[in-house]
C-alpha positions in Angstrom: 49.0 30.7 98.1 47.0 32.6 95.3 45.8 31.4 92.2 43.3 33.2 89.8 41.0 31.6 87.0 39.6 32.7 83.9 37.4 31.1 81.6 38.8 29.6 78.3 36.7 27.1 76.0 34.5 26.5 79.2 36.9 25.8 81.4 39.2 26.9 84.1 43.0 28.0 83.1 44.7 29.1 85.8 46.6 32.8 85.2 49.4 34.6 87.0 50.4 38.1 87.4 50.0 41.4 88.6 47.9 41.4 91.1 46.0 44.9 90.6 44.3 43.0 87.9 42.4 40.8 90.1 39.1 42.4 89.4 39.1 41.0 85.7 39.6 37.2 86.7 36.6 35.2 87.0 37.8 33.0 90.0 39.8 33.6 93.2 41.3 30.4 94.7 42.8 31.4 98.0 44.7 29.2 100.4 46.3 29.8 103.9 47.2 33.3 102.2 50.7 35.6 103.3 49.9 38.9 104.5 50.9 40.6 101.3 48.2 38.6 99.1 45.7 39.1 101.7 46.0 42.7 101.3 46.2 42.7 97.7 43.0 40.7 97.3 41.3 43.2 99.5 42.5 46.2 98.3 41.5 44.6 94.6 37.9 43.9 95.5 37.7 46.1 98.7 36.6 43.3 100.9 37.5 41.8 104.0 38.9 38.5 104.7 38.4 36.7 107.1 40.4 33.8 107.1 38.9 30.6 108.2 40.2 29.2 111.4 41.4 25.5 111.8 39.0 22.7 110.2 36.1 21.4 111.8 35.5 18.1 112.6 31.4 18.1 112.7 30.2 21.5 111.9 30.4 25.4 111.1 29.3 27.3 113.5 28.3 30.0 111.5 28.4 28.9 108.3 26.3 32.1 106.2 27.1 35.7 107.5 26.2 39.0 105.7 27.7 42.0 105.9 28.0 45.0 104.2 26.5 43.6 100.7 29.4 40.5 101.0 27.7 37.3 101.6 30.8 34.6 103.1 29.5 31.0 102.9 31.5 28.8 105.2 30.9 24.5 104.9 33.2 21.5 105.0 34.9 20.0 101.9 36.0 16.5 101.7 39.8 16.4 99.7 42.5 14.7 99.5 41.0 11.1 98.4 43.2 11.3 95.4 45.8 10.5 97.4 44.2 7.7 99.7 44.5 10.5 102.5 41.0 12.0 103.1 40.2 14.9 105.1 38.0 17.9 105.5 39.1 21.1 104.7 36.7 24.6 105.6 36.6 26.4 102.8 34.5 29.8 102.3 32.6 31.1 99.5 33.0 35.2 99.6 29.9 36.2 96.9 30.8 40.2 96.5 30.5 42.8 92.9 34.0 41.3 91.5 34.5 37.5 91.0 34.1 34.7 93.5 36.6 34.4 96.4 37.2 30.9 97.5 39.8 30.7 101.4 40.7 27.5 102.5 41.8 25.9 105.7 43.3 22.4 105.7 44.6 20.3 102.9 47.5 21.1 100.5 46.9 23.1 97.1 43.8 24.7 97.8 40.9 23.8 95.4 43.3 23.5 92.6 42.1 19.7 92.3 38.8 21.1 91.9 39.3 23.7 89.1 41.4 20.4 87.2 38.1 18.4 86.9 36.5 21.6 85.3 36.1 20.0 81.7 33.9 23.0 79.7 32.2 23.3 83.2 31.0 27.4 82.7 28.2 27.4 80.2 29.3 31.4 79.7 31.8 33.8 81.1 28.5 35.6 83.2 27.8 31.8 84.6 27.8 32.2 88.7 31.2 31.1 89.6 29.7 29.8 93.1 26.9 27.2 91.3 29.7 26.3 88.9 32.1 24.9 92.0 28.9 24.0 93.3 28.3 21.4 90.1 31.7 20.6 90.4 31.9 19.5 93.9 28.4 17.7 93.5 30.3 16.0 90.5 33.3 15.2 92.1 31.0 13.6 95.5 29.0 11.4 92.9 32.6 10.6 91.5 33.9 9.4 94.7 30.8 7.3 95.9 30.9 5.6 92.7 34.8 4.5 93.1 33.6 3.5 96.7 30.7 1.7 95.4 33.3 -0.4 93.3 35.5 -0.7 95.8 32.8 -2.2 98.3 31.9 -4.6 95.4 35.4 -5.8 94.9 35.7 -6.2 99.2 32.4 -8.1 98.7 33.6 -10.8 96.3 36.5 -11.4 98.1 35.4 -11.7 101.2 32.4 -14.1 100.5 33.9 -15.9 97.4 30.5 -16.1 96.6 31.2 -15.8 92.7 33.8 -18.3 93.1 34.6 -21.7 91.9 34.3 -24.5 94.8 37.8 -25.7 94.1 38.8 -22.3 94.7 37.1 -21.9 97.8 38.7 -24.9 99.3 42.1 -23.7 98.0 41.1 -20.6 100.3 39.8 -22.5 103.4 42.6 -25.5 103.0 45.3 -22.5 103.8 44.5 -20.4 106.8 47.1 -18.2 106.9 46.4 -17.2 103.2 42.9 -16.4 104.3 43.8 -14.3 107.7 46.0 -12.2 105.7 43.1 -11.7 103.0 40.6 -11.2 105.7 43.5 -8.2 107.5 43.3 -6.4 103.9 39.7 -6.4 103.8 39.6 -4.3 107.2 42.0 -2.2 106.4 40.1 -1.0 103.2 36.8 -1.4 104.9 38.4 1.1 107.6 39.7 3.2 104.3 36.1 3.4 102.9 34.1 4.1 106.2 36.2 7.3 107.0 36.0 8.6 103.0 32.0 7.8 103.6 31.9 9.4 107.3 34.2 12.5 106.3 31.2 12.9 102.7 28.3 12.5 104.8 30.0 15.4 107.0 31.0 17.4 104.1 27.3 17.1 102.2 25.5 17.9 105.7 27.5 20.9 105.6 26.9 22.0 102.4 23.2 21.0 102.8 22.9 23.3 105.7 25.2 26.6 103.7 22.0 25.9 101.2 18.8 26.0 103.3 20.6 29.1 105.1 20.4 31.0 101.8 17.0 29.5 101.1 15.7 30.7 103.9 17.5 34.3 103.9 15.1 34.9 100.6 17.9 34.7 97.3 16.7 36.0 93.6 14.1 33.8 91.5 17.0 32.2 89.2 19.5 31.3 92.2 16.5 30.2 94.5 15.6 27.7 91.7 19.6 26.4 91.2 19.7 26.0 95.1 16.9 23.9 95.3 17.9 21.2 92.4 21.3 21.3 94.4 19.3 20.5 97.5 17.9 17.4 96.1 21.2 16.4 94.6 22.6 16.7 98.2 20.0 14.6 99.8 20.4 12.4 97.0 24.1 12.0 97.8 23.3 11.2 101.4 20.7 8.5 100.6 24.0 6.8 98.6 26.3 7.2 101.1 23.5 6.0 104.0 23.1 2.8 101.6 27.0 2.5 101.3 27.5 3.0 105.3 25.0 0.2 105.4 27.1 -2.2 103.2 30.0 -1.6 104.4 29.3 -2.2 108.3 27.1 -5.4 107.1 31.1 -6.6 105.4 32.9 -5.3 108.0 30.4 -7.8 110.3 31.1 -10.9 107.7 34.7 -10.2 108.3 34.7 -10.1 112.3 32.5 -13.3 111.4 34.9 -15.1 109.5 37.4 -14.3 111.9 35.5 -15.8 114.4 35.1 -19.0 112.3 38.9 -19.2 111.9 39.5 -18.9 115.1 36.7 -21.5 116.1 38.3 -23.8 113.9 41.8 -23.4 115.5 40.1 -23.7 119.0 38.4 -27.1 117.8 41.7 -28.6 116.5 43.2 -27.9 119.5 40.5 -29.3 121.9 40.3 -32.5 119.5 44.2 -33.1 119.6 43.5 -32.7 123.4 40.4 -35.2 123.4 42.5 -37.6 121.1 45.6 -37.6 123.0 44.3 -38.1 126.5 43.8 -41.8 126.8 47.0 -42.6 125.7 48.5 -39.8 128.2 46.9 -41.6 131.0 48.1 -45.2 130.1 51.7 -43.4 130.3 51.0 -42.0 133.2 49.9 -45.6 134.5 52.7 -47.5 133.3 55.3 -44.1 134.5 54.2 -45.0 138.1 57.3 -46.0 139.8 55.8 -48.7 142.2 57.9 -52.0 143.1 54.9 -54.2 143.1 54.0 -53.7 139.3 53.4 -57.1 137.1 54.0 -55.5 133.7 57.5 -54.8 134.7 58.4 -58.5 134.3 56.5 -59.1 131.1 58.8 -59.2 128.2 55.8 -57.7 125.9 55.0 -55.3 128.5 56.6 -52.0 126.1 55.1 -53.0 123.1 51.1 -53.8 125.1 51.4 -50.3 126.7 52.5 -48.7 123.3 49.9 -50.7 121.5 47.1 -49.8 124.3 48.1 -46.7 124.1 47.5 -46.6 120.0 44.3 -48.5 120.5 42.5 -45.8 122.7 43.6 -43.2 120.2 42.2 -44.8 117.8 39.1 -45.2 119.6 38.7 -42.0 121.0 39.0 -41.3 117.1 36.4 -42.7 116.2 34.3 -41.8 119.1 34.9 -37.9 117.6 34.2 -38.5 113.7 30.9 -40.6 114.8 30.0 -37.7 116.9 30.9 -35.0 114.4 33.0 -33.3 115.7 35.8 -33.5 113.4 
């Protein structure tokens, strides 16, 4: 698929047409191309593609390479989250003479979610098209940590019902099946937020590293001083998502914790139910003995002393187990 962009009132609008005129577009999104495209694109702009291979779970291997005055930048790019299905897609920044040639690998659409958040975006029609999807994807990171910030806040109150009433709370504890269901929904969106963190801290890593490559390769005075502010936006962006990583394991520990409590309380029941039923177990077990020598068999109060024995030492071993605490 290939979709071209011009600028219009500072933003992108997507355009469609002949192809020849590629050269006059301002942006080139290009994704898992047909061979007929492909040799448009670099017939157009007489480049080269090289089309990304399959996405990368960690790391580019190469992720700058130079060649013949065309600069291809290769880094991970987190997508999807719109739809509650992250992933990282490899996407490659081809800098040549004629506009900005984005490929990607992975995902659905291309970067068309990107060029949709563009809202007057491009200060000017001569604006770098690589720093433009460079704010945007910078923009569209601080977005997502921000919705995952509020989502980890949410997770928070409801798992510690720390803001809530007391009544409410024992409403909570006085029904545990209402509260193991509540606890299963806060793991599975715990689970939901640590891969959309893990997959951004990959993705900014990657981007951090496309941006020290160029730093180091020796860029003009104007772009060397744009990569650098996008540097400390980047390591900005990791610090957030280091201090979100850190909140969410610390829930995702409360939640094993209150698991553990729910299932302690279970396993006390149970053990008290056992401590309170024994004695009168073994006075039926006495009075089930089939000897022929047994007085009690010829006492006409025998049934109700063994049934009221047998209440008595509940009762005692009942209060035995509040005096103690234990219930």
């Amino acid at each position: 698929m290939l979709q071209a962009y011009v600028v219009e009132g500072g933003g992108l609008k997507p355009v469609s047409g002949d192809l020849a005129k590629l050269s006059e577009v301002y942006w080139i999104d290009i994704h898992e191309p047909t061979p007929d495209e492909q040799k448009a694109v670099e017939q157009v702009l007489n480049i080269r593609l090289r089309l990304p291979e399959e996405p990368a779970k960690f790391q580019i291997s190469t992720p700058v390479r130079s060649s013949e005055g065309i600069l291809t930048l290769t880094a991970l790019l987190l997508a999807g989250f719109d739809v509650r299905r992250p992933q990282l897609v490899t996407v490659q920044f081809i800098r040549a003479k004629g506009p900005l040639v984005t490929v990607t690998k992975g995902g659905s659409g291309g970067l068309a979610w990107l060029a949709q958040q563009c809202d007057d975006c491009v200060p000017s029609v001569s604006s770098d098209a690589f720093l433009v999807l460079l704010d945007l994807i910078i923009e569209c990171a601080t977005d997502l940590l921000d919705h995952v910030g509020d989502d980890l806040e949410r997770i928070n109150r409801a798992l510690f019902q720390h803001h809530a009433t007391p009544k409410h709370r024992l409403r909570i504890e006085a029904s545990p099946r209402r509260r193991t269901h509540q606890l299963d929904l806060i793991l599975t969106e715990l689970g939901y937020c640590r891969e959309v963190l893990v997959k951004l801290r990959r993705s900014v890593l990657s981007f951090r590293r496309v941006i020290i490559l160029l730093q180091e390769r020796g860029v003009e005075s104007p772009l060397a001083v744009k990569l650098k502010s996008f540097e400390h936006e980047l390591k900005a962006l990791a610090e957030a998502e280091e201090d979100l990583s850190a909140t969410n394991a610390f829930m995702l520990d409360g939640a094993v914790g209150y698991i553990g409590i729910l299932q302690s309380r279970v396993i006390n029941i149970l053990s008290i139910l056992g401590v309170l039923l024994t004695p009168p177990v073994l006075v039926a077990s006495v009075y089930g003995m089939n000897f022929k020598h047994m007085p009690e068999l010829d006492w006409p109060w025998g049934y109700p002393w063994a049934l009221g024995l047998m209440a008595i030492s509940a009762v005692v071993m009942y209060v035995i187990v509040r005096v103690r605490g234990w219930l």
